[in-house]
N, C-alpha and C positions, 0 to 999 in steps of 0.2 A: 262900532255901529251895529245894534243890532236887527234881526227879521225886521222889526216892528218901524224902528228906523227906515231901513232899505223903503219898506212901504210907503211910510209919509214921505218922502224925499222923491219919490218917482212913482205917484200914482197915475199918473197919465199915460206910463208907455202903453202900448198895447201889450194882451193878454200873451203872446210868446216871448216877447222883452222880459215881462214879469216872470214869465216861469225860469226863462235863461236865466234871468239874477236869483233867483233860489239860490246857487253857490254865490257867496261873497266873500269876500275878506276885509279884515281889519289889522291892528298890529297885535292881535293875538294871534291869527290866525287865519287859513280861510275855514270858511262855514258852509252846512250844508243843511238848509231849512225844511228839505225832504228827503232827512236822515231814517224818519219812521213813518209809520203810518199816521199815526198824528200831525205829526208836522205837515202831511200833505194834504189832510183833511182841515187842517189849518190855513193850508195856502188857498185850500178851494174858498175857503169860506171868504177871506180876504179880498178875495178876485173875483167874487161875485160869480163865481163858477155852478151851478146846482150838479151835485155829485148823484140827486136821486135815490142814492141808497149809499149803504155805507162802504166803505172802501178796505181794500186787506192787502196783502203782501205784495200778491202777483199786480194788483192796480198801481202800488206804489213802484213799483220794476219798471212799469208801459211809462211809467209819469218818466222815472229817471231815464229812460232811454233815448223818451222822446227829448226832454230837457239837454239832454248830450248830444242828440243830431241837432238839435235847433242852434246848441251853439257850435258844433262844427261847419256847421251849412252858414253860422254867420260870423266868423273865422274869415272863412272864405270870401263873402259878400263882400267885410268889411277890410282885407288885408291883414288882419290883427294876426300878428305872432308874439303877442304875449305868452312865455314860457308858461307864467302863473296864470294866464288864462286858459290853457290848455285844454280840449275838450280827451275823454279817454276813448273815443270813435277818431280814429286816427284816418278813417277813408272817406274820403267826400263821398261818394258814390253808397257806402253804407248808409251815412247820413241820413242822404236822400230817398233812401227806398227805405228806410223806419218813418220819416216824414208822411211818405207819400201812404202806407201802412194804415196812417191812422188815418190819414182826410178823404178817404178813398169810398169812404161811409157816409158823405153827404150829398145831396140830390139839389141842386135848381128847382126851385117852384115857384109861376105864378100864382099871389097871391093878392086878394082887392083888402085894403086897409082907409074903410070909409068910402070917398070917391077918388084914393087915390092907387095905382098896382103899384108892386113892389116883388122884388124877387127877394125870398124867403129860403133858407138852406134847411133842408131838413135832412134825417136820417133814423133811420130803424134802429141805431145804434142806444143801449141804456147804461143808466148809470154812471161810474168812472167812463166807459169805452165812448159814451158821449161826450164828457168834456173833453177826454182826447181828440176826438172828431172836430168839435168845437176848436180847440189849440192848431192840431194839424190844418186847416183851411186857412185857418188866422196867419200862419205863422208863412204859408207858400203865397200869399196873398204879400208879405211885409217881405221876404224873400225876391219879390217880381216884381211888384207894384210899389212900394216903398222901399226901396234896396239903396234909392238915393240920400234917403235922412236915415238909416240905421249905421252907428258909430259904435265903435269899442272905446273906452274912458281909457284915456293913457295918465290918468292920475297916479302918483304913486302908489304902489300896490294892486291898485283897482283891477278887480274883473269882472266888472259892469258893461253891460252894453245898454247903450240908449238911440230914445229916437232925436235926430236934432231936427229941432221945432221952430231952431230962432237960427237966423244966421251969425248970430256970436256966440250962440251956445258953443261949448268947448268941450265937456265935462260931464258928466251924468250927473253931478251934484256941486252944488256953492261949496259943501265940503272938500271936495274933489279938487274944484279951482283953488281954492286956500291953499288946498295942500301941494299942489306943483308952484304958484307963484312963492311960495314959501322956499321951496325947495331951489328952484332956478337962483331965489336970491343969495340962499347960503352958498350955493354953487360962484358965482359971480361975487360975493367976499371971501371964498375960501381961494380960489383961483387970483386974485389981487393980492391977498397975502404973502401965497405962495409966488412971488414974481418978483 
């Protein structure tokens, strides 16, 4: 499965699901879609993200860090002790203050949109350090407010996390389901063989 893959298959989660599945894996391998600068200037683009200017080293760092508390902080949320999902931020509490690092840059404002208000987030923050802004609110908002429908995919291999949307959802992807009903059945004719 590749980036491009991952994309069409779960473009609905919200925008911190999205950037937590940046790592994926397949049976080659796991994968890592903001290995360079490229690749994350590809994921902004993907995610509808406005980067505002162009992005370099230390922006791709902020992304990966933040990407590693978002999935440690939903590790935790979700119960998941997937080995192969394993975040390299091994302390909740680190997690949590890289998280809070980034959203810490956005303001509540009333704003009138026609004849209707709306509260509007804004921030002084540019370029990369605002999509992070953007991510980081996104991601403590799905953390608190949505922490009931965020799942980790126990598909084989998988270290996807998704939002479940359906109450039979099971899976982050049809792929995902194939590949455990697949698996359970070989289980249940290899266990009758062997009996």
């Amino acid at each position: 499965m590749s980036a491009d893959e991952i994309a069409y298959l779960l473009p609905e989660e919200p925008l911190p699901i999205r950037l937590m599945n940046t790592i994926w894996a397949d049976r080659h391998g796991r994968h890592d879609d903001l290995g360079t600068v490229r690749g994350l200037e590809e994921w902004l683009g993907r995610s509808g993200i406005p980067a505002e200017s162009t992005v370099d080293s230390a922006d791709l760092a902020a992304f990966r860090r933040l990407r590693d508390a978002l999935r440690r902080v939903a590790a935790h949320v979700t119960a998941d002790e997937r080995p192969v999902a394993a975040s390299a931020t091994k302390d909740l509490d680190t997690a949590i203050a890289e998280l809070n690092s980034v959203a810490v840059a956005r303001t509540p404002l009333l704003v009138r949109r026609g004849a209707d208000l709306a509260l509007e987030w804004t921030t002084s923050a540019q370029g990369a350090s605002h999509a992070l802004s953007v991510l980081g609110l996104a991601a403590a908002r799905l953390f608190t407010e949505d922490a009931e429908a965020l799942r980790a995919c126990y598909g084989p291999g998988c270290v996807l996390y998704f939002g479940k949307d359906h109450p039979r959802r099971g899976w982050c992807s049809p792929g995902c389901s194939n590949r455990a009903r697949a698996a359970r059945h070989y289980e249940r004719h290899r266990s009758a063989k062997s009996s």
